[in-house]
N, C-alpha and C positions, 0 to 999 in steps of 0.2 A: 151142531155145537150146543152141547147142552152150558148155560149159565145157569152158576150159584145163585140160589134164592135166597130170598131177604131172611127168610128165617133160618137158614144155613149162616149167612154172615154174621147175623145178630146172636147166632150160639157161637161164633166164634170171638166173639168182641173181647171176650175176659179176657182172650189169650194174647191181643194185639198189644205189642210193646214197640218204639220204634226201632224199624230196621236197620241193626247196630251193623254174612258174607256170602256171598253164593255157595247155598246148600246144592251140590252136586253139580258145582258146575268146572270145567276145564280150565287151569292153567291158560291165561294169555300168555304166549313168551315170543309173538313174531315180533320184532323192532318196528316194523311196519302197521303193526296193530292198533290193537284200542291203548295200549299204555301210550301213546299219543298224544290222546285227550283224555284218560282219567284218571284222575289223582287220589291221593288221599290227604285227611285236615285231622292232626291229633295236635291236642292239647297239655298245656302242663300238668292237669290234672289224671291224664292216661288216658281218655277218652280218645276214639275212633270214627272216623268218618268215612265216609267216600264224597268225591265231588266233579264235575266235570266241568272242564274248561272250554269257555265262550271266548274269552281274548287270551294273550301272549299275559294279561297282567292278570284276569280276573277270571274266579271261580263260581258258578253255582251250585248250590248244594240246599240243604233242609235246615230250615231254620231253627229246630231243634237243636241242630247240633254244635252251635253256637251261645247257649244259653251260661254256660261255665263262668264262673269268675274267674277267669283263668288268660293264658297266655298261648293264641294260635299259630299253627304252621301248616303251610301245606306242602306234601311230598309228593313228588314226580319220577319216574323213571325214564331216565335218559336210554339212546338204544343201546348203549351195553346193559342196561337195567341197575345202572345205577342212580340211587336213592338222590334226588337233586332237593336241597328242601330251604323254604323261603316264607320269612316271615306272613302272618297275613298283619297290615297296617290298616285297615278298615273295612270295613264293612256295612251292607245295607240289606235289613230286613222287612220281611213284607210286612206293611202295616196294621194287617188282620190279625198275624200269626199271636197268641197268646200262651206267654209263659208261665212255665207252673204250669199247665193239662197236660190230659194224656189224651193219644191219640185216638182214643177210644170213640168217644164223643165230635170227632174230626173237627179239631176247634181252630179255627185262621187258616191262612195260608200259609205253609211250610217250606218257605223257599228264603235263602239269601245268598247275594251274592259278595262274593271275599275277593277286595282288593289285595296284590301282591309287592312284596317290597320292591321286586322289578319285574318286568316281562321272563318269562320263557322263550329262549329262542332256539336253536338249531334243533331240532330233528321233535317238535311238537307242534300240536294240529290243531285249534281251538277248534270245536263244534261252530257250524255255521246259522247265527242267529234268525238271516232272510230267511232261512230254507230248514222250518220248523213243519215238523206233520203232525197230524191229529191221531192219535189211539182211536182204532176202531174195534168193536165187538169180535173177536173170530180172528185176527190179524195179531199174528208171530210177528214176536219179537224180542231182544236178546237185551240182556242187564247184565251189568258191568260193576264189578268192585272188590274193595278188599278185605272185608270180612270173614272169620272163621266161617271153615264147613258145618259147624256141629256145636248144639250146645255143649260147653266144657271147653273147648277145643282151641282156645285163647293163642296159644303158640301156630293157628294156623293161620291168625291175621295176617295181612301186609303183604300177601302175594295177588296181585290180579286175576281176578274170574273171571269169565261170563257162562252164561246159560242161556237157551229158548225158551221162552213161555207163548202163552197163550192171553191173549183181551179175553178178559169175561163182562168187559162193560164197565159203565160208568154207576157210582154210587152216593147216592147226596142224602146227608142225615143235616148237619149244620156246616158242610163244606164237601162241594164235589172232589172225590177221588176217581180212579180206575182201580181195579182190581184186574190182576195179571195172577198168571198161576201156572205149574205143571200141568201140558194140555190132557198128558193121560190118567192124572190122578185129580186134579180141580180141588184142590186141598179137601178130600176127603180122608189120602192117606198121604203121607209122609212122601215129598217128591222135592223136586227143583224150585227154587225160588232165593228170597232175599233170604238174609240171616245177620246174626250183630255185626253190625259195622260196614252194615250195606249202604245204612239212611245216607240221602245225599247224592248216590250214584245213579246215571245214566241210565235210562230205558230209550234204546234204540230201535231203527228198524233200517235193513242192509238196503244200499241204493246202489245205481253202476259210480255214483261221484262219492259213494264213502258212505259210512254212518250216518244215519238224519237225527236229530234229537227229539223226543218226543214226550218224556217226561223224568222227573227225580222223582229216587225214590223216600219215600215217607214214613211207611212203617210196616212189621210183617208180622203174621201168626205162624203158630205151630197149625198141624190138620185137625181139622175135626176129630178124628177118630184117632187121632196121638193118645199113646197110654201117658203120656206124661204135657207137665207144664213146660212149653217151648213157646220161643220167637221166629221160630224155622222151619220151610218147608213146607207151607201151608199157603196162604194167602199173602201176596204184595201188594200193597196199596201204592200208589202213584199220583203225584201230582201234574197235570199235564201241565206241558210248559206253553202250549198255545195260549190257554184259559188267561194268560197273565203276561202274555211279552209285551202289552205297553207299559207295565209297571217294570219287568226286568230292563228294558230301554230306559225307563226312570231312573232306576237305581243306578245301571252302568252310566248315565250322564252326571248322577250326582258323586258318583265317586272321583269323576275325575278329577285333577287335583288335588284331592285331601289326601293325607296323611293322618292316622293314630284316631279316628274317628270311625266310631259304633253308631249307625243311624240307623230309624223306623221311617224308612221312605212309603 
């Protein structure tokens, strides 16, 4: 397994923007699937997320994609796949995470979790918080969301993806990430990965009990060797969710009970 060098990553920095859809990756459409557990969070302002669900009321996602003055929702598909969609009433962001940057500079921690106007119930799965795995170097694994295929390609949002990637390891400049990648291209050239309107969504790995959660995603680049300025198919960065479950435990205790409340837990 060859990994990305720092000096490969650090040519690719200009091009990181946060991961706003799975670039090449497959249509989910079993009922049984990940539409399950993975939702999407747009806002009044027309912004896009992805995010995945830990309880029947609450979401994790990137703390980026909360920063709007605006007014949030998350959307669900039920198993006929239709669109279920439910206020978010508050939320709690990591304390680190710092608004206004870019992802470039890997500035806080990029996770928050979005309390829901009510639970989800019949035929939806929340990820299982006890039964969190670590991203290993070398170690497939499959990302989930509803982001366009292609820069341009706007109308191709809001259907669920996934795809397999590849660990290329852990990256720490002022905040550890993972970087995940097309295993046969490793963002040299144009392959499978996030894309706009990825940030937020699930990096899994398949078990015999279902999905394991392993991290959100954060932000992505175009390849190396892209003739042009992209956000896509290049490098995925990831925030592992191990790194930080006493704080997501935090947040999910501080939410309970509030209502209409934005907090830096």
């Amino acid at each position: 397994m060859r990994v990305l060098s720092l000096l490969s990553f650090l040519a690719l920095a200009s091009l990181i923007v946060p991961a706003q859809a799975v670039m090449r990756g497959q249509p989910s459409r079993h009922p049984d699937g990940l539409r399950q557990s993975v939702v999407w969070i747009e806002n009044s302002e027309g912004e896009l997320c992805s995010g995945a669900l830990i309880r029947p009321d609450l979401v994790l996602t990137a703390a980026h994609c909360m920063m709007d003055q605006a007014s949030y929702r998350v959307v669900a598909l039920n198993r006929a796949f239709k669109p279920q969609r439910l206020r978010v009433v508050a939320a709690a962001v990591h304390p680190q995470f710092m608004p206004g940057t870019t992802p470039r500079t890997q500035p806080g921690v990029d996770l928050a979790i979005l309390k829901l106007e009510r639970p989800l119930t019949d035929g939806f799965v929340p990820f299982n918080l006890s039964a969190i795995g670590q991203l290993q170097p070398g170690e497939r694994v499959t990302i989930a969301g509803y982001g366009i295929v292609g820069e341009g390609q706007r109308g191709s949002a809001r259907t669920l993806r996934q795809t397999d990637l590849v660990s290329l390891g852990p990256v720490k400049i002022s905040n550890r990430v993972h970087i995940v990648a097309d295993e046969n291209r490793l963002a040299q050239t144009t392959g499978a990965g996030a894309c706009r309107g990825d940030s937020g969504g699930p990096i899994l790995v398949p078990t015999q009990a279902g999905y394991q959660l392993l991290g959100i995603v954060s932000w992505s680049s175009g390849a190396l060797r892209s003739a042009r300025n992209s956000a896509c198919g290049g490098l995925t960065a990831v925030t592992p969710v191990s790194d930080h479950l006493a704080w997501i435990n935090q947040g999910v205790a501080s939410l309970d009970g509030l209502q209409g409340h934005w907090a830096r837990q």
